[in-house]
C-alpha positions in Angstrom: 0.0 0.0 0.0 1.3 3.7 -1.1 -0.7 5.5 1.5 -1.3 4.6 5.5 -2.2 7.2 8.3 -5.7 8.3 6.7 -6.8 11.3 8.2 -10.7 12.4 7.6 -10.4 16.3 8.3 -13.7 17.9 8.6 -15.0 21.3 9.5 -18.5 23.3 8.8 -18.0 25.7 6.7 -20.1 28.7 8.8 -17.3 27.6 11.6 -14.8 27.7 9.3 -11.8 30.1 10.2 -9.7 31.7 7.3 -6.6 29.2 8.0 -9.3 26.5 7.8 -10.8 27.7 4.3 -7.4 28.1 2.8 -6.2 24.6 4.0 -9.0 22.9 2.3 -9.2 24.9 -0.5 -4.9 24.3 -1.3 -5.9 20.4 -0.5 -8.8 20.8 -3.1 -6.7 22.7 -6.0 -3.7 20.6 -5.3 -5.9 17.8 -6.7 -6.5 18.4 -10.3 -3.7 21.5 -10.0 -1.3 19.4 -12.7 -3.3 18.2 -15.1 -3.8 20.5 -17.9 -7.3 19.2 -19.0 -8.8 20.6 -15.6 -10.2 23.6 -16.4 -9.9 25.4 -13.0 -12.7 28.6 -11.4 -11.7 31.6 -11.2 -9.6 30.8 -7.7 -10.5 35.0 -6.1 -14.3 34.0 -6.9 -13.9 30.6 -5.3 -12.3 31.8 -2.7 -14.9 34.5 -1.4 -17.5 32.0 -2.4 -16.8 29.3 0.1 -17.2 32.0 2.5 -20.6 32.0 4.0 -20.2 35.6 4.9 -20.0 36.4 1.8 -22.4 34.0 0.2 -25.6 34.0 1.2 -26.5 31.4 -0.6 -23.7 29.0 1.2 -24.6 30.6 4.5 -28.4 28.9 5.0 -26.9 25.2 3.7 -25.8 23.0 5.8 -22.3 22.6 4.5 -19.2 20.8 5.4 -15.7 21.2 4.1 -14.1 17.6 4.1 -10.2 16.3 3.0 -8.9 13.0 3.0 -5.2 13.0 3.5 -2.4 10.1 4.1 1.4 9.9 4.5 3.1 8.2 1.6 5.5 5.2 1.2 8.1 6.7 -0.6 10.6 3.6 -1.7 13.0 1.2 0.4 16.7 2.0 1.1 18.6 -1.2 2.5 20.1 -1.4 5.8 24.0 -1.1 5.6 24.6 -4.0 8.2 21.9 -6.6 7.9 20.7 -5.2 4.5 17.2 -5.2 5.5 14.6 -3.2 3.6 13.6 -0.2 5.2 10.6 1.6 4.4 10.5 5.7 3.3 7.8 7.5 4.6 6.9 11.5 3.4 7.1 12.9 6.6 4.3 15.2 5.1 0.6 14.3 4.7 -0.8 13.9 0.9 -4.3 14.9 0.0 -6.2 12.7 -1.3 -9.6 13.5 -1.7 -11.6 17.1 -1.2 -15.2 17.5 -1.5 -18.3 19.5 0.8 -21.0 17.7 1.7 -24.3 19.7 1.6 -27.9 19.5 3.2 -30.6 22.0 1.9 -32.7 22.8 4.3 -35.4 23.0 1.1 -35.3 19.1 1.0 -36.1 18.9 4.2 -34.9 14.9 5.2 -34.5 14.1 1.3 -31.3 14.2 -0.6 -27.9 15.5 0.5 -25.1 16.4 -1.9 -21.6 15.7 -2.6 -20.8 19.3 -4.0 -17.0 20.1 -6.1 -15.7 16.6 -5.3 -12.1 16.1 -6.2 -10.5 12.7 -5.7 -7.0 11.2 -6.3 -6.4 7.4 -7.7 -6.2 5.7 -3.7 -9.8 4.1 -3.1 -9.4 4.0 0.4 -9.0 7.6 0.4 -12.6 7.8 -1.0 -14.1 4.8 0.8 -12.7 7.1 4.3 -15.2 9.9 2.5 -17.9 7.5 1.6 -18.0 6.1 5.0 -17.9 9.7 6.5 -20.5 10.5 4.8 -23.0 7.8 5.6 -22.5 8.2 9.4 -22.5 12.2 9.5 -25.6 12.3 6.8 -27.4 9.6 8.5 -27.0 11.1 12.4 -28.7 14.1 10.0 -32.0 11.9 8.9 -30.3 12.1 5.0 -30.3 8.4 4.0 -29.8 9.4 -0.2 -26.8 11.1 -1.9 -26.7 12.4 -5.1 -22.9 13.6 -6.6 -21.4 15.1 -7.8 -22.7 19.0 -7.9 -21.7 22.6 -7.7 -22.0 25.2 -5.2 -25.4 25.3 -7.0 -26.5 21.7 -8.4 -27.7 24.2 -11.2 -24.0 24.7 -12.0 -21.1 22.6 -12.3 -22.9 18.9 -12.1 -21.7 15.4 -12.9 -18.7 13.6 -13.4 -17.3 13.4 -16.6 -17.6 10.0 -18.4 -16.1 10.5 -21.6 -14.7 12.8 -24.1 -11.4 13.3 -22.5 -9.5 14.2 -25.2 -12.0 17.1 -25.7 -11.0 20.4 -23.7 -14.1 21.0 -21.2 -15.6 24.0 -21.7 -16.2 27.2 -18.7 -18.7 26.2 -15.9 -18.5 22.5 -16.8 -17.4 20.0 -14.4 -13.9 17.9 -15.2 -12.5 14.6 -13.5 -9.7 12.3 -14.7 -10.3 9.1 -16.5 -10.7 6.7 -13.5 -12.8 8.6 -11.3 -16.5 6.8 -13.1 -14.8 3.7 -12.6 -13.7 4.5 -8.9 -17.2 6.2 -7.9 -18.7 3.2 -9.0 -17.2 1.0 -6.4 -19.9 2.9 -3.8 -22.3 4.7 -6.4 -24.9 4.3 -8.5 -25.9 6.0 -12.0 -28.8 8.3 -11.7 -29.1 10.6 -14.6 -26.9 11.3 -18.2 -26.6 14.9 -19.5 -24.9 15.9 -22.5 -22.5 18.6 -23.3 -24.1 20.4 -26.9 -21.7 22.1 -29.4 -23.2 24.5 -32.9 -20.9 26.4 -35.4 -21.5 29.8 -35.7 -22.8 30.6 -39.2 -20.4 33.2 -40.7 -23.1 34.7 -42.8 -25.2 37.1 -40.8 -28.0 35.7 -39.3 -31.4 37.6 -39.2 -34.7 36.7 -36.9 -36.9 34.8 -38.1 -40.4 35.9 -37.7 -42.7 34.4 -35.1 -45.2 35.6 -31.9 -42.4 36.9 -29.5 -40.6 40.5 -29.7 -37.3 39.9 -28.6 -35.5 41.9 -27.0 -32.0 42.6 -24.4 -32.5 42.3 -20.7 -30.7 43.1 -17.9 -29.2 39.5 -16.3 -30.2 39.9 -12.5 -33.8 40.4 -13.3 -33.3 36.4 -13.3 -33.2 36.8 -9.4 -35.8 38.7 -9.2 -39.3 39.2 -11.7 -38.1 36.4 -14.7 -37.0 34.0 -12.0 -40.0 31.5 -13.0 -37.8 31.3 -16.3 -35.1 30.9 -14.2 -37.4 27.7 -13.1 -38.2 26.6 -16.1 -34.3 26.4 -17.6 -33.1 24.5 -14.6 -36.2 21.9 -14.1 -34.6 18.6 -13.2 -37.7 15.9 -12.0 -35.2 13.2 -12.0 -32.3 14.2 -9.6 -35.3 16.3 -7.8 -33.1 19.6 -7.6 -35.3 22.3 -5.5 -35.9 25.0 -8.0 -33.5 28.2 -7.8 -34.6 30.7 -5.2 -33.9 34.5 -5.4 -30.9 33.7 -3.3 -29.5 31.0 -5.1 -30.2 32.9 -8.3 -28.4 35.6 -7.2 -25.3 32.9 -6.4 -25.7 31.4 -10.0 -25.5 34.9 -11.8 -22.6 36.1 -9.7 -21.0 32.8 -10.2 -20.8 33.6 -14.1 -20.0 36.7 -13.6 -22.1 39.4 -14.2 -20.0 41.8 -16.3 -20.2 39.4 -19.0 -23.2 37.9 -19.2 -25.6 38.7 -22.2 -29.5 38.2 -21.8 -32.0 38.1 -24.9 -36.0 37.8 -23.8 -39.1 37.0 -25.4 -41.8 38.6 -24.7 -45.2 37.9 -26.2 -48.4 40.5 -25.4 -46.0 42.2 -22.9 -45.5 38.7 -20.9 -42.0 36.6 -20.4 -42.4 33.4 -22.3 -38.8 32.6 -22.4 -35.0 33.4 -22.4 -31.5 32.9 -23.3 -28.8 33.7 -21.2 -25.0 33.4 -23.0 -21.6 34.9 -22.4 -17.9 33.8 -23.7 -16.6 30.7 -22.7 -13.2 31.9 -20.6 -11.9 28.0 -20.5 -8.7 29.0 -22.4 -7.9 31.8 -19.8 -8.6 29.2 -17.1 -6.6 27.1 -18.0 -3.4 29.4 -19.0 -3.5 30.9 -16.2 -4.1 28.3 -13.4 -7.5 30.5 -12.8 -5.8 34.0 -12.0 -4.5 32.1 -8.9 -1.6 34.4 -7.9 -1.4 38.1 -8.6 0.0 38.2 -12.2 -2.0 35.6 -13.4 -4.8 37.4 -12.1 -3.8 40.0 -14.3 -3.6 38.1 -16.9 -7.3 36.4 -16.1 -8.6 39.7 -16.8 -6.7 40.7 -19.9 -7.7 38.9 -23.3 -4.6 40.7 -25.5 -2.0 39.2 -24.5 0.7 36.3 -25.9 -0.4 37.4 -28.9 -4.3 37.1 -28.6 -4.4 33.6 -26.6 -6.4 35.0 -23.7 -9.0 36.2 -26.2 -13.2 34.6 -25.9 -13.3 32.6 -29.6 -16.1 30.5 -28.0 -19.1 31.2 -26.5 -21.2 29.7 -23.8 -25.2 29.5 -23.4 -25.6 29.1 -19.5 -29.1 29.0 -19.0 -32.1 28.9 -22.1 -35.9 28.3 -21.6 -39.6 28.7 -23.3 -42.3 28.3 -21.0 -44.3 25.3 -21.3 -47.4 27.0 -22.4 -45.5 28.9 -25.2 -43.1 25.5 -26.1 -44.1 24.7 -30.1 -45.1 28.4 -31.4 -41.2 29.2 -32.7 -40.1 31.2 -29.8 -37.2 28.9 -29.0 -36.3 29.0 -32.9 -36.3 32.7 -32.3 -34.2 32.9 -29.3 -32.0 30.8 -31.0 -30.9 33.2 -33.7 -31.3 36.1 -32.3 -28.1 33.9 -29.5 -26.3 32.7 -32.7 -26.6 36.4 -34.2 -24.7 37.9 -31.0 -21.9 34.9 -31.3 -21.5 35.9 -34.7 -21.0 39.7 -33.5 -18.4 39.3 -30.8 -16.2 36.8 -33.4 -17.0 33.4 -31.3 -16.6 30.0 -33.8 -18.7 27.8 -31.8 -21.4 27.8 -29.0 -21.6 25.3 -26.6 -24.9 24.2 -24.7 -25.3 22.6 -21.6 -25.2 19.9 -19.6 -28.7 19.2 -20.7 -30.0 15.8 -18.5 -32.1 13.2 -20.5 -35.1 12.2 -18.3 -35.7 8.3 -18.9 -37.6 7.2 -22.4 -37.2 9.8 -25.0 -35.0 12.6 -25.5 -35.9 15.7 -24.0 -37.3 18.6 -25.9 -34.3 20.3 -25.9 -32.4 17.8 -27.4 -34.6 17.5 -30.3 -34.4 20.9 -30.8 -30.3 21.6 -30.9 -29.9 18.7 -33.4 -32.2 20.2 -35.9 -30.0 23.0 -36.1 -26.9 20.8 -36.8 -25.6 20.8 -32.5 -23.7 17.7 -31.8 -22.8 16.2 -28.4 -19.5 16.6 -27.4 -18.8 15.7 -24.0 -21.1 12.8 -21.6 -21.7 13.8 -17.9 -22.9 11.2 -15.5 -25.0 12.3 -11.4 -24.9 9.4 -9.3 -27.0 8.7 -6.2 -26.5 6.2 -3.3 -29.3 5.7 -1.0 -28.3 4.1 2.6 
């Protein structure tokens, strides 16, 4: 065995000190850190939002900052007079695994999550958080857990199960290779969701006619007058999400970050009857550089001209897109839809990438049905997974 010493290191996040955030968060990062394929947050934004004073959202969960650590076996050496074997130990502990565990007080003795779970190769690093987890959630009167999810489970859900070769696009989630096949050793698949990918037409793109007027709204009505829409983009019957709240809206808007975010609404007789919410997709910038974790790079986050033009948006991102159900079928969606590929096309962005979008069971969902007429092609699989105990 590589590892001995486990250590399960747990704290609530509300109780958290600074020290304490900053320990789990370097356990956390150190994680995916070297792999370039992980497409890491923007670390300032993480930082402030694992926080609960300064995320309201966090601050009414019930959430719990967990890290799995071990010492290492390093090799042998031999002894010089009997030249027995003698083991190498790290004097210093390795993490392992990092993850919260969350109860909403909205599902009140339903589901509890496994939110931003990162985990290493070493099961018994993740059986030590499995096992955690059924004895602290169970004390709690939570006997089901669904994982992975974000902050938000509107955000930043599932564990990747193919496509690794692909680079994962901003606000999606990313895990090495062997983490399906490890998860799988305690959970069970609950729900697919597929990443969606369109070209940009190069030749200008004009609305089509239909019954909505169409028109540019400002993003944080979302948390506040449109958040039915809100509703309606992030419905999820199977995993049983509770819907977004004003507070949790708020968190999901802020999350994106609001400075960038572009918001097109159909209106029809003066009434919402749907949305489309887009913005660039940053990965690249992520990526470079390590999420703006140290000063420079933060710079360097916020700049898109530099190294000749490599921090520059050439993708785009729809977040969040939605026709009411009583105006589904008139051509409103087909109308959002351009009037989204028409604002790509604008800002110089080749592709637009859609998604997670979860199939329910039996037939694909109407969203699906929609993106493939217009020549969208999955890209990326995403698996939730649920255990109930």
């Amino acid at each position: 065995m590589p590892y001995f010493n486990y250590r399960v290191h747990v704290v609530q996040a509300g109780a958290a000190s600074r020290w304490e955030r900053r320990t789990f968060l370097n356990a956390w990062w150190s994680l995916y850190g070297d792999d370039n394929r992980w497409t890491p947050p923007e670390f300032a934004r993480l930082r402030r939002e694992l926080d609960p004073r300064r995320n309201e959202h966090l601050a009414r969960l019930e959430a719990t900052l967990i890290h799995v650590d071990a010492l290492h076996r390093t090799g042998v050496r031999s002894s010089r007079t009997d030249q027995q074997e003698i083991p190498l130990v790290s004097v210093i502990e390795r993490p392992l695994a990092a993850s919260l565990s969350v109860i909403d007080p909205r599902l009140k003795g339903k589901s509890a999550y496994l939110a931003l779970p990162h985990l290493g190769r070493d099961k018994e690093a993740f059986d030590n958080l499995y096992y955690h987890l059924v004895e602290s959630l169970s004390a709690h009167g939570y006997h089901r857990l669904i994982a992975p999810v974000g902050l938000s489970p509107h955000l930043g859900s599932g564990w990747q199960i193919d496509g690794w070769d692909e680079w994962p696009a901003l606000h999606t989630p990313y895990n090495p290779p062997y983490v399906p096949e490890l998860v799988e050793t305690r959970l069970n698949p609950l729900q697919d969701g597929w990443l969606y990918q369109a070209a940009v037409p190069r030749p200008p793109v004009t609305d089509p006619t239909g019954p909505a007027t169409i028109r540019p709204f400002e993003p944080q009505r979302l948390a506040g007058d449109l958040l039915p829409l809100l509703a309606a983009a992030t419905a999820n019957p199977t995993a049983g999400f509770a819907p977004p709240d004003a507070v949790e809206a708020a968190f999901l808007l802020r999350s994106l970050g609001p400075d960038s975010l572009i918001g097109y609404l159909a209106e029809v007789d003066d009434r919402p009857a749907g949305f489309v919410l887009l913005g660039p997709d940053r990965a690249a910038r992520a990526r470079i550089t390590h999420g703006g974790r140290s000063l420079w790079r933060r710079g360097m986050y916020a700049t898109a001209d530099w190294v000749g033009g490599k921090g520059r948006d050439n993708s785009g991102r729809v977040f969040f897109a939605a026709v009411l159900p009583d105006r589904r079928r008139q051509g409103i969606g087909t109308q959002l839809w351009r009037r989204a590929l028409a604002a790509a096309r604008e800002r110089g962005w080749g592709t637009l990438t859609i998604g997670p979008i979860w199939q329910p069971p039996g037939a694909p969902p109407p969203a699906v049905v929609f993106l493939e007429q217009y020549a969208a092609v999955p890209r990326l699989g995403f698996r939730l997974y649920e255990r109930s105990f």
